[in-house]
C-alpha positions in Angstrom: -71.9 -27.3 -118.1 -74.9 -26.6 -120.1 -73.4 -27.9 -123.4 -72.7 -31.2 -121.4 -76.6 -31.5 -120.1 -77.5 -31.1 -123.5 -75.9 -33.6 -124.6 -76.6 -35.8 -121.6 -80.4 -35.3 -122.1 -80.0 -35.9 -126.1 -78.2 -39.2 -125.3 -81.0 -40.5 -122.4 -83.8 -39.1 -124.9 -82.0 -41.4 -128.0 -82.0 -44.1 -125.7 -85.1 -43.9 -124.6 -86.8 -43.9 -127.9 -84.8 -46.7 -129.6 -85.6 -49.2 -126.8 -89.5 -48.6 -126.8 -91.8 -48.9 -129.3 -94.1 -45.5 -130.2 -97.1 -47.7 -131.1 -99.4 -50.1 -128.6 -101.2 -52.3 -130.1 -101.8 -56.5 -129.6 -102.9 -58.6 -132.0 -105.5 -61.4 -130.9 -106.0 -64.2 -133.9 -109.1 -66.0 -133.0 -109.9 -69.5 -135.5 -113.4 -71.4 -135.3 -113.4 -74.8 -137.1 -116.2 -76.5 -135.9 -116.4 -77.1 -132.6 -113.3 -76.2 -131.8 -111.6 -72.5 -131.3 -108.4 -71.6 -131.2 -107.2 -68.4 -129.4 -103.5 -66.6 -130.0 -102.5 -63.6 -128.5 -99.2 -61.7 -129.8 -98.3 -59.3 -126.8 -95.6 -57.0 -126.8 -92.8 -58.2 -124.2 -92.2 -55.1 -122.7 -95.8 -54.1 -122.4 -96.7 -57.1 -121.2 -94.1 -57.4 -118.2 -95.0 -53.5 -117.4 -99.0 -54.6 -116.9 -98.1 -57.4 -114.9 -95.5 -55.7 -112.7 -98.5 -53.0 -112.4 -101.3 -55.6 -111.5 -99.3 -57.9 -109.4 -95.9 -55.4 -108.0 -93.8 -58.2 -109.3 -91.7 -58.6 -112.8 -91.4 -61.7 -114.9 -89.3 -63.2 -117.3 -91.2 -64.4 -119.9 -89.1 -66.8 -120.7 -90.0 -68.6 -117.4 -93.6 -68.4 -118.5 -94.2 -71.5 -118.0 -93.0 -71.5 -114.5 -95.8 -71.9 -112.1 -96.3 -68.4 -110.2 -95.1 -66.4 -113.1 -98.2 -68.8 -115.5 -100.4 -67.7 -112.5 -99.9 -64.1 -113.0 -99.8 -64.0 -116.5 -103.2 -66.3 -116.6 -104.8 -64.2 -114.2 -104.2 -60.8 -115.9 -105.4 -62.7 -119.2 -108.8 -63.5 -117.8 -109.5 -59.9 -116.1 -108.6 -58.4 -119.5 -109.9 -60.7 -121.9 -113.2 -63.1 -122.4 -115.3 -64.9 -125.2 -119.1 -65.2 -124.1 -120.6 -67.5 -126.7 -124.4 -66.7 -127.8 -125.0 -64.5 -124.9 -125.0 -66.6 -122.2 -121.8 -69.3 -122.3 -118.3 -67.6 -120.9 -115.8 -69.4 -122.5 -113.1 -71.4 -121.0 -110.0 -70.8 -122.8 -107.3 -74.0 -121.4 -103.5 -72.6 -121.8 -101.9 -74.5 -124.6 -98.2 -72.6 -124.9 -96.1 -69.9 -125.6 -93.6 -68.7 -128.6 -91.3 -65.9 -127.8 -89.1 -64.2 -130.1 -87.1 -60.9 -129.8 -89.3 -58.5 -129.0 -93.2 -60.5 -128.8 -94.8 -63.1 -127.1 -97.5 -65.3 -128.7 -99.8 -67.1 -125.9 -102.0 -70.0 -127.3 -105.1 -71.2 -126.0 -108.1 -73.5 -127.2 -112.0 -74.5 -126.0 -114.3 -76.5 -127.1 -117.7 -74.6 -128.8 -121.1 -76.2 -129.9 -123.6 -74.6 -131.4 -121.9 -70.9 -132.1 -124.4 -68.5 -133.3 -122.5 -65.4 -131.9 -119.7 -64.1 -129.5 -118.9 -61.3 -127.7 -115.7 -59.9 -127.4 -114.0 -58.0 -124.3 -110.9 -56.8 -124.5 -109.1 -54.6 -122.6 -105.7 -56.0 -122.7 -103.1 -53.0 -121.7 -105.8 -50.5 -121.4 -104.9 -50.2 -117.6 -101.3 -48.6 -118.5 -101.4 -47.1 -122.1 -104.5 -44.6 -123.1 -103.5 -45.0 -127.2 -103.8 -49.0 -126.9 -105.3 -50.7 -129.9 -106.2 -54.1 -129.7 -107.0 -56.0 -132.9 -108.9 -58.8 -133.1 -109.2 -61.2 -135.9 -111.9 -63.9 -135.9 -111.8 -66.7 -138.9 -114.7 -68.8 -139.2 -116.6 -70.4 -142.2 -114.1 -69.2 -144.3 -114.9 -65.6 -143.8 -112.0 -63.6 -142.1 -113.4 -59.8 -140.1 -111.2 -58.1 -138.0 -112.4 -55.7 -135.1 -110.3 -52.9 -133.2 -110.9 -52.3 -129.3 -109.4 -49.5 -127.2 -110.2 -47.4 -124.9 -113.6 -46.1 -126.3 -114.1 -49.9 -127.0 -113.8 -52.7 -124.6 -116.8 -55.0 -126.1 -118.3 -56.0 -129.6 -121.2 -58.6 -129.8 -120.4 -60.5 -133.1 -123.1 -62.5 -135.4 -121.3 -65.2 -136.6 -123.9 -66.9 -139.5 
């Protein structure tokens, strides 16, 4: 009996591990061309359905993104995690353009219209509210210069100069 719960735990721990992914992290590629900016998030597909089944108590399938309530959750847990303030006084409206899914990621796409960008601050806190050890990664292009910035838990915000 023992020899067979060891090898029943073995077999749900192997599971386990080769289904989920030991890192959290999201990648957030932000590109400023003049007046325009353009916004792409690459989620993880598990993680994200696990935050919105935590904020909202219902799962998605995110290929139905596009599906009205599921682009209603998925918009509103966006906006509480993530915003774009433009020189300290302008929250940014980012408009939904689309969605690419592969395997194991989904990319969401967005764009807004700037004028005048001196600086932007940053908030992100996507999947903070389930995983401690998430890193989010943010990489801003603009003028031809390319930084990248790292938010987790000991960092939601970062006010950027952007001359």
């Amino acid at each position: 009996m023992r020899g067979f719960l060891i090898i029943l735990f073995l077999l749900v721990f192997q599971t386990q591990v080769s289904y989920s992914h030991p890192i959290h992290v999201s990648i957030c590629n932000i590109e400023i061309d003049k007046d325009t900016m353009t916004v792409s998030m690459k989620l993880f597909k598990d993680d994200f359905q696990l935050a919105i089944e935590h904020n909202f108590g219902k799962y998605i399938v995110l290929e139905n993104a596009d599906n009205i309530p599921e682009n209603k959750m998925i918009e509103d847990y966006i906006h509480n995690m993530f915003s774009l303030i433009a020189n300290t006084r302008d929250t940014l409206k980012l408009k939904y353009k689309n969605n690419e899914l592969n395997e194991e990621a989904i990319w969401l796409n967005y764009k807004c219209y700037v004028s005048g960008l001196k600086n932007i601050h940053i908030y992100n806190s996507i999947f903070l509210d389930i995983y401690h050890d998430q890193t989010n990664l943010v990489i801003i292009n603009f003028n031809g210069k390319q930084n990248g910035y790292r938010f987790n838990s000991k960092n939601t915000a970062e006010q950027i100069d952007l001359k």
